[in-house]
Steps between C-alpha positions, in 0.01 A plus 500: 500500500709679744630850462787645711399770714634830445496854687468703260136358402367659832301792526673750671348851615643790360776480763593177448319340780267189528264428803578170649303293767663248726290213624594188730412213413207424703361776300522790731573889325807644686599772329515717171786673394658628122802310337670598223662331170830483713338324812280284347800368347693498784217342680478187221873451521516517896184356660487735738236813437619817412334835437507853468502738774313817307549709819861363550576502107711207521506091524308372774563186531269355740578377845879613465486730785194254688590188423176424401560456166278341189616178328346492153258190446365620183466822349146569266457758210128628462282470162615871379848446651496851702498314873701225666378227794791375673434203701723478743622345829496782772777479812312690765298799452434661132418854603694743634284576828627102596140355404509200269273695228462854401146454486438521833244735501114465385280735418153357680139698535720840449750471776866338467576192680833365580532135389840401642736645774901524433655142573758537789 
């Protein structure tokens, strides 16, 4: 049986938000950011990732500045529906510091340690 996606089934937080995690597709976590109904949709209809700046309080659609945009491969819904995984294809660096994750720090024995540097 399929069933056509909507929106509106989502589970939003009170301010209409939804966490979203973009993956490549060797597996790798880039990045989490919050969409909304409006960019989700947007995002389906498009291909190309887009999310919502909270400290910006606007569209932010990503790489339109960069150029390193995300092409949609396929976009996942969790089991309670409150949290998206967007797998994606990443053009250059995810994070805003110019590394290709924004994980790039790890906590080990107590003391932070710096994974990746910024790609040139």
């Amino acid at each position: 049986m399929t069933v056509i996606f909507d929106p509106a089934t989502l589970r939003y937080t009170a301010e209409g938000l939804i966490p979203a995690i973009a993956q490549d597709t060797g597996g790798a976590v880039l990045m989490m950011a919050w969409m909304t109904r409006e960019t989700v949709e947007e995002t389906l209809a498009t291909g190309q990732v887009t999310y919502w700046s909270r400290s910006r309080q606007a569209i932010w659609r990503k790489g339109e500045s960069s150029g390193h945009v995300q092409t949609l491969i396929e976009m996942r819904v969790d089991c309670d529906r409150d949290c998206l995984l967007m797998i994606v294809d990443q053009a250059g660096p995810a994070c805003h510091t110019n590394r290709r994750s924004c994980f790039y720090t790890a906590i080990r024995d107590g003391a932070e340690v710096e994974l990746m540097a910024p790609e040139a």
